[in-house]
Backbone as a chain_set.jsonl record, in Angstrom:
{"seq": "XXXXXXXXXXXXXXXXXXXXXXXXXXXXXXXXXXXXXXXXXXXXXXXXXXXXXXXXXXXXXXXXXXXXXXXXXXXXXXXXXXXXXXXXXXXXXXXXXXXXXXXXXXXXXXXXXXXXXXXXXXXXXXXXXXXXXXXXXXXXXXXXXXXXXXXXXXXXXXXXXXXXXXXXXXXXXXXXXXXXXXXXXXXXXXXX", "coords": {"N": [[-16.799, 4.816, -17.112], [-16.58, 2.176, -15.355], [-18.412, -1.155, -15.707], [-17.996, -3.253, -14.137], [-17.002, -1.855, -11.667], [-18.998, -0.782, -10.125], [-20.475, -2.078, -8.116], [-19.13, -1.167, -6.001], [-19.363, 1.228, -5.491], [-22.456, 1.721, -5.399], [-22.958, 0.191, -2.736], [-23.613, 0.707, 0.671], [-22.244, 2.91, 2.431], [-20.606, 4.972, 4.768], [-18.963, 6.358, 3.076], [-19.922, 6.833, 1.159], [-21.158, 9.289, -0.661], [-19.019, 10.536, -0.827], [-17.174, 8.889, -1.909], [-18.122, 8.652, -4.605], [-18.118, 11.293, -5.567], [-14.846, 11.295, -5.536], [-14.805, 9.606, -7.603], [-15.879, 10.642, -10.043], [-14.202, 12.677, -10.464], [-11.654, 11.664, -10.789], [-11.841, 10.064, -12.932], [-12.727, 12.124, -14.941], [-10.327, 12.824, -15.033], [-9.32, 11.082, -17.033], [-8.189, 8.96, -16.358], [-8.653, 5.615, -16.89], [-11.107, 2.866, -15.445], [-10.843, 0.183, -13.268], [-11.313, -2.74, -11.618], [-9.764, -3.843, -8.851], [-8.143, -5.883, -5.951], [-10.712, -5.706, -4.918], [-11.021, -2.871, -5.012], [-12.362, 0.395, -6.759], [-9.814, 0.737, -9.04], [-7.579, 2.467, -10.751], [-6.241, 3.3, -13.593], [-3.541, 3.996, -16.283], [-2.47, 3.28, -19.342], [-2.081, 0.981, -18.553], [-1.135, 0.712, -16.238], [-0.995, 1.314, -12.997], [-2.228, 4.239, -10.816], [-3.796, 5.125, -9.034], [-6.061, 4.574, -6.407], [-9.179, 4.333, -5.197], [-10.154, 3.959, -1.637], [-11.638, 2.965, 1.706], [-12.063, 3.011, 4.876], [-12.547, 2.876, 8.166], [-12.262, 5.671, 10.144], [-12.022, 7.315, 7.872], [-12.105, 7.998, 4.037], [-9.859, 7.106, 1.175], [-7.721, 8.376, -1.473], [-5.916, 6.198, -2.651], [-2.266, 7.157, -3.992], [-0.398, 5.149, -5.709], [2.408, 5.838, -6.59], [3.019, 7.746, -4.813], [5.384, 9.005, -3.312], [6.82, 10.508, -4.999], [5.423, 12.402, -5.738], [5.387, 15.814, -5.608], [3.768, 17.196, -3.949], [3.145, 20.047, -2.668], [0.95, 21.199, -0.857], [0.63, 19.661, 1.239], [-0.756, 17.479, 1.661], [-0.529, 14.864, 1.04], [-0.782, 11.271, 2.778], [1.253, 9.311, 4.385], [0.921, 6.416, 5.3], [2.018, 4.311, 6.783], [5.367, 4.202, 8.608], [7.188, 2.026, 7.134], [5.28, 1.808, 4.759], [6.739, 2.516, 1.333], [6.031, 3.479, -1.244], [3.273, 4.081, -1.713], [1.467, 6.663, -1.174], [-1.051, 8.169, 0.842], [-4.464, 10.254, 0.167], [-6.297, 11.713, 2.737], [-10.262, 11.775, 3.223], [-12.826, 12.911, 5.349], [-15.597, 13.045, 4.805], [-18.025, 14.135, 2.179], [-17.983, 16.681, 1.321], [-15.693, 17.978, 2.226], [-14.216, 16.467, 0.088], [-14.974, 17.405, -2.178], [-14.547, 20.421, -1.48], [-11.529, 20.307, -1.517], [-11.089, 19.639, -4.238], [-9.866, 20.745, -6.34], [-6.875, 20.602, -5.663], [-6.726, 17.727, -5.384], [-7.444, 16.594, -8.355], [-4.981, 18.122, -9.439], [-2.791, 16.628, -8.409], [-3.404, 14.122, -9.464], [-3.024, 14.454, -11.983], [-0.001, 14.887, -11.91], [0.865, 12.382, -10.934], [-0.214, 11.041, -13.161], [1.946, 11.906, -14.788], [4.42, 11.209, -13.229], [3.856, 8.471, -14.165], [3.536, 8.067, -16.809], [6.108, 8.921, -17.242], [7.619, 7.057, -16.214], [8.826, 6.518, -14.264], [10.046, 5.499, -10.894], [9.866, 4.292, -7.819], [12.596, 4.249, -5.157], [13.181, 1.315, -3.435], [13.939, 0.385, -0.143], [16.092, -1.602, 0.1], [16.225, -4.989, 1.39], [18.282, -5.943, 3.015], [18.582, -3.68, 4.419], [16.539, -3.33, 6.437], [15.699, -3.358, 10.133], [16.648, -6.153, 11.439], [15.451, -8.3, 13.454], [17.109, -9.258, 17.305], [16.415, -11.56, 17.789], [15.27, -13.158, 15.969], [18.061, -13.249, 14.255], [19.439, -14.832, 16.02], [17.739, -17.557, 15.741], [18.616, -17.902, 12.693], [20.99, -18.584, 12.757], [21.448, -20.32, 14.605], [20.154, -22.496, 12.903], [21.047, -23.397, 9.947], [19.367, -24.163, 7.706], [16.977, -22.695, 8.068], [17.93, -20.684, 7.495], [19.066, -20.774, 5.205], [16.278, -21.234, 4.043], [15.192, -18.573, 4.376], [17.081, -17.144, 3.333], [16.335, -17.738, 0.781], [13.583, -16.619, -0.126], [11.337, -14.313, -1.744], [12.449, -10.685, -1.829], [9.965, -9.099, -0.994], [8.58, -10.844, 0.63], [10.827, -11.504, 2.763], [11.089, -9.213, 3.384], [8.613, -8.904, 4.709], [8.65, -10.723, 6.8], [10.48, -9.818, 8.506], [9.436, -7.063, 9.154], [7.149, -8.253, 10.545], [8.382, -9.644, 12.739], [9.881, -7.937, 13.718], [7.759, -5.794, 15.279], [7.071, -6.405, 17.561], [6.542, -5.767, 20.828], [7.75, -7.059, 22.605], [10.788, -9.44, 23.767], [9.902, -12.006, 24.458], [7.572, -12.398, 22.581], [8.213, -11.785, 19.89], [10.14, -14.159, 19.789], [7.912, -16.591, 20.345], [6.652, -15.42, 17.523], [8.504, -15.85, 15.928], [9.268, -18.949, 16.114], [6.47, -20.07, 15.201], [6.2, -19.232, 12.966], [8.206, -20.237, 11.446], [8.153, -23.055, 10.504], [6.884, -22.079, 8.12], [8.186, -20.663, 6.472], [10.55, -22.36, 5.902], [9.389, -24.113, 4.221], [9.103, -22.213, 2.504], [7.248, -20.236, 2.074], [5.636, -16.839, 1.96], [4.507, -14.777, 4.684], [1.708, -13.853, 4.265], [1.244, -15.926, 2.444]], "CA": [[-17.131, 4.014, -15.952], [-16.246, 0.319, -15.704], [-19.351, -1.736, -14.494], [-17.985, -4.196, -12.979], [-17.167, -1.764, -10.739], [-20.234, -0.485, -9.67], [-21.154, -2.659, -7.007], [-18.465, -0.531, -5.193], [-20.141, 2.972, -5.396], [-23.672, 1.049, -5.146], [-22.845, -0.22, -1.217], [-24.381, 1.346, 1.42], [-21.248, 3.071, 3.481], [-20.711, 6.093, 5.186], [-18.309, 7.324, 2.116], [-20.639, 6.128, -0.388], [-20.841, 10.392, -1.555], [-17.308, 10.604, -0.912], [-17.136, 8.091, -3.838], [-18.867, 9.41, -5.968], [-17.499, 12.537, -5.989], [-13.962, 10.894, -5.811], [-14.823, 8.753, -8.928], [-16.437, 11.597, -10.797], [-13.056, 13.645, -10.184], [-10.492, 10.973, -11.38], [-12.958, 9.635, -14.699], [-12.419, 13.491, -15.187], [-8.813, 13.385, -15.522], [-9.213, 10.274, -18.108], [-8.182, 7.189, -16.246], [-9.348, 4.23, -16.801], [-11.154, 2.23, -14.346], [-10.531, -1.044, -13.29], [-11.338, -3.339, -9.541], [-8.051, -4.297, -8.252], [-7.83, -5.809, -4.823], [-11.855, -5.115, -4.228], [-11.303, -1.583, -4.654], [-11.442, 0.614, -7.885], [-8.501, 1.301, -9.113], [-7.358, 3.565, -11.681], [-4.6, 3.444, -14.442], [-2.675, 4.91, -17.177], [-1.277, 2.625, -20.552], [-2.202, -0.527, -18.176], [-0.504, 0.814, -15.359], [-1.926, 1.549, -11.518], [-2.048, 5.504, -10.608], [-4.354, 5.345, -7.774], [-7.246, 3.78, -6.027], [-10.236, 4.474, -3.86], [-10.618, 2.656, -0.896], [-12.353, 3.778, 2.688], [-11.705, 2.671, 6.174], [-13.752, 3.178, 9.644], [-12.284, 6.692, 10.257], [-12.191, 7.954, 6.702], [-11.733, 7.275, 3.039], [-8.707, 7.844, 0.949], [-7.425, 8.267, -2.382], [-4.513, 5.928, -2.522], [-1.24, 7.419, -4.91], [0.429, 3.879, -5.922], [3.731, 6.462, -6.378], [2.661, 9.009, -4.114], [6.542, 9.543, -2.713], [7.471, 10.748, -5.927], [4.723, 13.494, -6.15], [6.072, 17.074, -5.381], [2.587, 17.673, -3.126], [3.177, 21.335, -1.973], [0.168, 21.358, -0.157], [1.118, 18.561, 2.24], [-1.894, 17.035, 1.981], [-0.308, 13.482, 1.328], [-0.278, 10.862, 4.098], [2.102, 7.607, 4.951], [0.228, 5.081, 6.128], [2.869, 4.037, 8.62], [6.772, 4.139, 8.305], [7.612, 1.119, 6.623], [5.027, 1.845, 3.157], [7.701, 3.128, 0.614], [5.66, 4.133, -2.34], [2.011, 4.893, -1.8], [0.641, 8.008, -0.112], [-3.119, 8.754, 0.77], [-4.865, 11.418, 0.443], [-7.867, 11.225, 3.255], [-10.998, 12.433, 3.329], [-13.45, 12.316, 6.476], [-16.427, 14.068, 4.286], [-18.372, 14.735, 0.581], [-17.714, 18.189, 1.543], [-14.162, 17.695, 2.169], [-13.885, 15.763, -1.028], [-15.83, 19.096, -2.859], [-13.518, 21.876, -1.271], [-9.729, 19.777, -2.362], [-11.201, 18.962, -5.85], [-9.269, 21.436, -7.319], [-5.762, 20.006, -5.302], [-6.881, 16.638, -6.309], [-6.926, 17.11, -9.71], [-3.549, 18.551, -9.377], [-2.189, 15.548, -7.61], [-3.641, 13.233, -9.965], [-2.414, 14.313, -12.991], [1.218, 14.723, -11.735], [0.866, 10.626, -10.517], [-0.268, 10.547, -14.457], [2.889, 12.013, -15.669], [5.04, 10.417, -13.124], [3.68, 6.888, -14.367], [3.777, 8.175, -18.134], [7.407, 9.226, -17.127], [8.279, 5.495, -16.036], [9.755, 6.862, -12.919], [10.241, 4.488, -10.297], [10.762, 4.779, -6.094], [13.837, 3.614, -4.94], [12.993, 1.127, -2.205], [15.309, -0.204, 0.719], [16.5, -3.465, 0.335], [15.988, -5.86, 2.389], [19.497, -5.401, 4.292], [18.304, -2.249, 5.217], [15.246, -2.957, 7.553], [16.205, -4.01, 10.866], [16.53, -7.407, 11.649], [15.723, -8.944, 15.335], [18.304, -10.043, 17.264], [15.497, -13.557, 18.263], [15.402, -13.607, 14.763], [19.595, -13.754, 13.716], [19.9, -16.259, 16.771], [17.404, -18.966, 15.226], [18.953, -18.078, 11.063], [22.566, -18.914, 12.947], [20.916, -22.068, 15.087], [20.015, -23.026, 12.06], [21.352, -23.087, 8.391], [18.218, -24.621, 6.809], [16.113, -21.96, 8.133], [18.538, -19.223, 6.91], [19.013, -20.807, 3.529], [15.117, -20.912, 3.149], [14.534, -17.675, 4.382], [17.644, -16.217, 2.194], [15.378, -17.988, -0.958], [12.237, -16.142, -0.345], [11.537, -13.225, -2.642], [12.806, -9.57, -1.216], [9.051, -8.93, -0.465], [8.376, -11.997, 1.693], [11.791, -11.515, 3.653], [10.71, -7.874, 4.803], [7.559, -9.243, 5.606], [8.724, -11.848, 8.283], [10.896, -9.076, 9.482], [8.532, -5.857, 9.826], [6.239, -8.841, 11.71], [9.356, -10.178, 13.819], [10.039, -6.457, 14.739], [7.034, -5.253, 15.138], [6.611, -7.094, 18.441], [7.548, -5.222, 21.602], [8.645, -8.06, 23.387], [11.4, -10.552, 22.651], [9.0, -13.041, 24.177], [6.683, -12.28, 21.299], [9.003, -11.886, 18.803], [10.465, -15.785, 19.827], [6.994, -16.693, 19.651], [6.381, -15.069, 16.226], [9.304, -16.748, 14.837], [8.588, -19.954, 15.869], [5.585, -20.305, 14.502], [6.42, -18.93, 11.184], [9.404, -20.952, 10.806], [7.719, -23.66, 9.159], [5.922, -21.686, 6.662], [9.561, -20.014, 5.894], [10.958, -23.471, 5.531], [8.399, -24.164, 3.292], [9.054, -21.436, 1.199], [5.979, -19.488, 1.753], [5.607, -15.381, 2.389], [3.426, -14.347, 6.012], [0.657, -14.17, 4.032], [0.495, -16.9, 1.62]], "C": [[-17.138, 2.54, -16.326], [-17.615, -0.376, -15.035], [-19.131, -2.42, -13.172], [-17.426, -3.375, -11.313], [-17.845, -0.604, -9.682], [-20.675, -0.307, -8.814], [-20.342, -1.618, -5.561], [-18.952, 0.716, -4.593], [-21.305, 3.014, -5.03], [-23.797, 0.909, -3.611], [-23.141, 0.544, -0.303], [-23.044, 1.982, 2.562], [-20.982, 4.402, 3.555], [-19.954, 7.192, 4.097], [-19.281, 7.224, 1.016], [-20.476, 7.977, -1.04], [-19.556, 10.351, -1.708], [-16.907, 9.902, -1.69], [-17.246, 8.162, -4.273], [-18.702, 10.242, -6.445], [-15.767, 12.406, -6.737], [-13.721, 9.932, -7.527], [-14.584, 9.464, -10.005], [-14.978, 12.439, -11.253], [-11.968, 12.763, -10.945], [-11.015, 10.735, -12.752], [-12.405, 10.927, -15.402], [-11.052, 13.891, -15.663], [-8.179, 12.245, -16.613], [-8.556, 8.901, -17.716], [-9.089, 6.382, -16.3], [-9.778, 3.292, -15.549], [-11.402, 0.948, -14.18], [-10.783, -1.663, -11.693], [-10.129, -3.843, -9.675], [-8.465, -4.049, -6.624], [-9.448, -5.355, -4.141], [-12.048, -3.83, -4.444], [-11.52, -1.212, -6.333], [-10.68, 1.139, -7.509], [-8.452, 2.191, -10.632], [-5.883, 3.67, -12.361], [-4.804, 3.953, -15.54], [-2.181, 4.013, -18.277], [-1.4, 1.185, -19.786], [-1.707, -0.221, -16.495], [-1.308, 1.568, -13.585], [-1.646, 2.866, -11.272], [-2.662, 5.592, -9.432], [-5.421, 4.759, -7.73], [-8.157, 4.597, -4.609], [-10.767, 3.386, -2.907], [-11.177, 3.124, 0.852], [-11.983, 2.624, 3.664], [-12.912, 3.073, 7.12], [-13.612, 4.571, 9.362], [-12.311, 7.582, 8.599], [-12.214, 7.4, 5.354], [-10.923, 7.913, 2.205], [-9.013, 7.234, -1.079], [-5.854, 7.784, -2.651], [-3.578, 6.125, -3.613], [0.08, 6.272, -4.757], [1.947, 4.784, -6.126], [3.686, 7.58, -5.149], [3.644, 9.695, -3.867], [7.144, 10.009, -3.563], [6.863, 12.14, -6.301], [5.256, 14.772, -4.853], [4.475, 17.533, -3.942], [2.626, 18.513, -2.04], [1.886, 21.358, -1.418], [0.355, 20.365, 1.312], [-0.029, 17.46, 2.271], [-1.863, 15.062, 1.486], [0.291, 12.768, 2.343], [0.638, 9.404, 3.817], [1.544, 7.182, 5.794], [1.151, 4.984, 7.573], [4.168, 4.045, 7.797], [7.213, 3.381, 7.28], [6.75, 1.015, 5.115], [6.001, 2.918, 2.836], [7.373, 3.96, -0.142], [4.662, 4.712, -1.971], [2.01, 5.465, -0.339], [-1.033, 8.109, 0.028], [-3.338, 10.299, 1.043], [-6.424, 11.494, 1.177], [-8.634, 12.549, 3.473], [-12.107, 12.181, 4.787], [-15.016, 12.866, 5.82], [-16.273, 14.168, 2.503], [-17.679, 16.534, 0.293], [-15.878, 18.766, 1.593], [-13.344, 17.111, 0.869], [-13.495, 17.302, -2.535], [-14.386, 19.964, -2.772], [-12.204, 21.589, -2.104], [-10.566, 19.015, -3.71], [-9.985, 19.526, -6.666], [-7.435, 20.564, -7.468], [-5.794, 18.501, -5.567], [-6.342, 16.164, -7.419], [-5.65, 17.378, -10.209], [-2.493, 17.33, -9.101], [-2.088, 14.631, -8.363], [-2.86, 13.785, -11.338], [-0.845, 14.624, -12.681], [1.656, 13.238, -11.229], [0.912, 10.592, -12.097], [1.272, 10.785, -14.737], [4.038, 11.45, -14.855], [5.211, 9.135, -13.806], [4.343, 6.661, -15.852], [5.683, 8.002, -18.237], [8.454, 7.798, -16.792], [9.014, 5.633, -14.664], [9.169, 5.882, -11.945], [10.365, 5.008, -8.585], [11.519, 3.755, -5.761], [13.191, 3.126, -4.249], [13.735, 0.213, -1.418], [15.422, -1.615, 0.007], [16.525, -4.115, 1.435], [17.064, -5.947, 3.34], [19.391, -4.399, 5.013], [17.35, -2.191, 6.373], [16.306, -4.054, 8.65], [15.597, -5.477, 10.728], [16.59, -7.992, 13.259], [16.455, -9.505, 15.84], [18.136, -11.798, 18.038], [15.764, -14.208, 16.911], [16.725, -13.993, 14.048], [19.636, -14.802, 14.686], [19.281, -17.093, 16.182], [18.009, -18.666, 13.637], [20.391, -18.831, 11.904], [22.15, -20.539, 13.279], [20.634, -23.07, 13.7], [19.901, -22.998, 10.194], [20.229, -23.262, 7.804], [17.15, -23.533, 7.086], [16.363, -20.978, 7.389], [18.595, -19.253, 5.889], [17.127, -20.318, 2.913], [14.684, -19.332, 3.255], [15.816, -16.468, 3.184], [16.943, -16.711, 0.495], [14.108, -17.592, -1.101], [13.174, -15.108, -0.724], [11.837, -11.987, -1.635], [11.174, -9.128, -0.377], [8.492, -10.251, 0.349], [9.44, -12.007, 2.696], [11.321, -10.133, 4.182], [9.426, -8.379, 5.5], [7.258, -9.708, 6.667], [9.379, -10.699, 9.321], [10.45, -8.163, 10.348], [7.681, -6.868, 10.838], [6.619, -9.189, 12.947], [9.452, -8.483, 14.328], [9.195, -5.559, 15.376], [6.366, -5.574, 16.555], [7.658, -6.334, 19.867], [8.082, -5.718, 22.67], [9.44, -8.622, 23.335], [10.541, -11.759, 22.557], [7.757, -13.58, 22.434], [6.901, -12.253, 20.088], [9.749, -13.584, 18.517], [9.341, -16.548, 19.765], [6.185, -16.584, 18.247], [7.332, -16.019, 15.195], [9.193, -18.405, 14.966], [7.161, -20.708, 15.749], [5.343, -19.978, 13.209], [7.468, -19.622, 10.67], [9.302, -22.136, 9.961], [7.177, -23.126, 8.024], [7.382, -21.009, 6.158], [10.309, -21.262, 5.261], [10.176, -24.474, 4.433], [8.259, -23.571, 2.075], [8.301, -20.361, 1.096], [5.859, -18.23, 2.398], [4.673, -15.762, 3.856], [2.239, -14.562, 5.562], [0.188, -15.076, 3.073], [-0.389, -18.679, 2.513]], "O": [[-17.581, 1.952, -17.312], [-17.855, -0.123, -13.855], [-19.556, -2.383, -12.017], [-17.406, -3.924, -10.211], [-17.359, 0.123, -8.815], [-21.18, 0.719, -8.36], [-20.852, -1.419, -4.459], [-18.907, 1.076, -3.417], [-21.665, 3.999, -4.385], [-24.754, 1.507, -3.119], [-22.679, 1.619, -0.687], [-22.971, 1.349, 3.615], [-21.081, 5.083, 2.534], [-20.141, 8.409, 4.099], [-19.05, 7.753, -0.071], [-19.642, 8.067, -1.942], [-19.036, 10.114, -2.798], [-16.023, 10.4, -2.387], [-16.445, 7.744, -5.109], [-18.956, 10.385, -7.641], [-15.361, 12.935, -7.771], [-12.734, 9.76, -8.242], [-13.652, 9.317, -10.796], [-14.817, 12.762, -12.43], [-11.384, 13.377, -11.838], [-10.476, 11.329, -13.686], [-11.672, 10.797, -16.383], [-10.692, 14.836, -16.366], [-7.022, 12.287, -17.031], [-8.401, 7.95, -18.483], [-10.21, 6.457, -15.797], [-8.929, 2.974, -14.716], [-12.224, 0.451, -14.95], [-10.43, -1.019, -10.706], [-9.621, -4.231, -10.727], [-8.847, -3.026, -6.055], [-9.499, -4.77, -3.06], [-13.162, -3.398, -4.151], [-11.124, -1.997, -7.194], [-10.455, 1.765, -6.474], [-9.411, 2.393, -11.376], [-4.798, 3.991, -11.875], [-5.9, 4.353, -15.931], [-0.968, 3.949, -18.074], [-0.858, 0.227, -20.336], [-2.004, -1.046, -15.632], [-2.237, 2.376, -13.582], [-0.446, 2.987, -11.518], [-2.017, 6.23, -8.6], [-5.932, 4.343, -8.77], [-7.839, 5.151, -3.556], [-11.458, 2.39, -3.123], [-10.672, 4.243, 0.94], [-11.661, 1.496, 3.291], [-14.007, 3.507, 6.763], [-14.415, 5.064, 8.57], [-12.83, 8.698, 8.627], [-12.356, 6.177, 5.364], [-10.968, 9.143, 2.202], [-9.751, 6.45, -1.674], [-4.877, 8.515, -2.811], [-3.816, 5.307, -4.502], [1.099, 6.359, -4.073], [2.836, 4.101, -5.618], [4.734, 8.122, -4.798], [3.498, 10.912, -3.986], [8.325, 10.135, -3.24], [7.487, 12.95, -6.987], [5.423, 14.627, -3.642], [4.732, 18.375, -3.082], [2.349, 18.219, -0.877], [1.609, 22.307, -2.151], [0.039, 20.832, 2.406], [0.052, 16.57, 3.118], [-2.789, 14.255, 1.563], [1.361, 13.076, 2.869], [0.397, 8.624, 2.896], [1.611, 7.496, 6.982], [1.054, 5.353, 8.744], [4.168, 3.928, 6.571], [7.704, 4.031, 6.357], [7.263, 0.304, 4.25], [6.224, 3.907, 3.534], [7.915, 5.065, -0.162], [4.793, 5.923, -1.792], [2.288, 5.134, 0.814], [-1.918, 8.094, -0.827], [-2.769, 11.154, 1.723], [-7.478, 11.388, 0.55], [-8.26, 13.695, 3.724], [-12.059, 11.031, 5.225], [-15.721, 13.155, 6.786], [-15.284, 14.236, 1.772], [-17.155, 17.171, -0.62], [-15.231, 19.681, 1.084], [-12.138, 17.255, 0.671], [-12.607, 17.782, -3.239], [-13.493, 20.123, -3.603], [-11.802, 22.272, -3.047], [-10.48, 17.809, -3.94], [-9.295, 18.889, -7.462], [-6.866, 20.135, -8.472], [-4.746, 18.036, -6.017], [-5.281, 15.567, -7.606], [-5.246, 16.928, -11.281], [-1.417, 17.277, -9.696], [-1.018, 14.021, -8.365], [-1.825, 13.148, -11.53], [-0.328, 14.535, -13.794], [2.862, 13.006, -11.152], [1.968, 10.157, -12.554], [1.905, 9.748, -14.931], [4.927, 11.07, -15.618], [6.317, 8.657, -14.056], [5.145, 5.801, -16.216], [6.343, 7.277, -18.981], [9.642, 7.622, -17.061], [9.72, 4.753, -14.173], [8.019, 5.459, -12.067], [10.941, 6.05, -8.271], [11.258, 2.572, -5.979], [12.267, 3.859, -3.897], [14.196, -0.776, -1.986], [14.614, -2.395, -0.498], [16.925, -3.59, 2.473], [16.752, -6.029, 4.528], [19.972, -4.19, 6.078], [17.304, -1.244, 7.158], [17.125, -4.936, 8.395], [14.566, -5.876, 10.186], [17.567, -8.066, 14.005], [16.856, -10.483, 15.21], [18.89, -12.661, 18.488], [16.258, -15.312, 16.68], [16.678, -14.951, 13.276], [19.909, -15.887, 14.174], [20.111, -17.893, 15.751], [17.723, -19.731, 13.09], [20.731, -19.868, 11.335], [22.365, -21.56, 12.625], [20.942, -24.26, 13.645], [18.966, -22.679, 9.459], [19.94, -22.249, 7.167], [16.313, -23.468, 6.185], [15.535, -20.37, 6.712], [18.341, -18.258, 5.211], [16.753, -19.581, 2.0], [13.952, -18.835, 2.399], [15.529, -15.459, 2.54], [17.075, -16.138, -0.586], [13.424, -18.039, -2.022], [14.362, -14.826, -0.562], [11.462, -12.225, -0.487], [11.238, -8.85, 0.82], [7.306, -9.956, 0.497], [9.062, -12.577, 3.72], [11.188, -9.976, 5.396], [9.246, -8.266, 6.712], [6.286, -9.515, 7.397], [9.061, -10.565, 10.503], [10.647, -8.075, 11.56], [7.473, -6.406, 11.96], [5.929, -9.195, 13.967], [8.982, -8.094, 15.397], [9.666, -4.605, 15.995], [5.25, -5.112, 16.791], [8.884, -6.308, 19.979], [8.73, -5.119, 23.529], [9.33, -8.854, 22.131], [10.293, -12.43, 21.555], [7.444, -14.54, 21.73], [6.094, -12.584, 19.219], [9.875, -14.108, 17.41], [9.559, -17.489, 19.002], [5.318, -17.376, 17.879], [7.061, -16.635, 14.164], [9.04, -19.075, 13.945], [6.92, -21.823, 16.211], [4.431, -20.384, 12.488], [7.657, -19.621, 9.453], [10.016, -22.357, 8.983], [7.041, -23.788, 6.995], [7.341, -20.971, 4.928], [10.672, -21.153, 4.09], [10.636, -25.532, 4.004], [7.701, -23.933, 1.04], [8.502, -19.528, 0.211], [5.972, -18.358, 3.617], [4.225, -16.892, 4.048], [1.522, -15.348, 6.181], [-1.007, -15.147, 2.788], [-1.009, -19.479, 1.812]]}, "num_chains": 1, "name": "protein.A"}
């Protein structure tokens, strides 16, 4: 057990057992624990395998490869369409935590030997996610936008896009882009 992250398991929240059990269960299979991102996290040789982190409706055990794990039980989820790699595995319940210990366990050490294994998930390229068609009219209107946004990193260019597409208006989507177009011209991801 790492102290520093403590304060995590300490906090007064409706998973707080469901943490504890979840902790108890991974420690168990010999990762190391580490806070990353507020949450713990949990690695392998330096490397990230999974993390505990809780929400309103439940709390999960997030598998930083997850799409790589064989998980005959089905019991791993996709967030939403567009995450590539990690899967969760949620819990709504201590009791729920209890019963899938065993499938857990199972889960987790096949993340270990993926990680050990160096294996990798393919993930799209950035040509691959759609692109809005508010969004190609202002890159054409304007070269300087298109150059800066072809010089952000692959993860800052899906980012503007999943946000530009993600809008089920065009209004909202021509809105979205111009107001991000300086921070693109700038250089800078959605969320920096």
């Amino acid at each position: 057990m790492n102290p520093k992250v403590d304060w995590f398991f300490e906090h007064e929240t409706p998973w707080k057992d469901a943490y504890a059990q979840l902790r108890a269960i991974v420690l168990a299979c010999g990762l190391t624990e580490e806070l990353k991102w507020g949450c713990p996290c949990y690695t392998v040789d330096g490397r990230n395998v999974v993390l505990i982190h809780g929400f309103k409706e439940y709390c999960a055990l997030l598998f930083h490869k997850g799409a790589l794990l064989a998980d005959p039980k089905r019991l791993l989820v996709q967030q939403t369409a567009n995450v590539q790699s990690a899967r969760q595995l949620r819990f709504t319940s201590a009791r729920e935590v209890a019963t899938q210990a065993r499938a857990v366990k199972a889960l987790i050490r096949e993340a270990v030997q993926v990680e050990q294994a160096g294996m990798r998930v393919v993930l799209k390229e950035t040509a691959q996610f759609s692109m809005p068609a508010e969004f190609a009219s202002a890159l054409q209107a304007s070269p300087a936008l298109k150059k800066a946004f072809e010089a952000l990193t692959p993860g800052r260019q899906r980012g503007y896009l999943l946000h530009f597409s993600s809008a089920a208006q065009s209004a909202t989507r021509e809105a979205r882009i111009a107001r991000n177009a300086p921070r693109i011209l700038a250089g800078k991801g959605l969320k920096d």
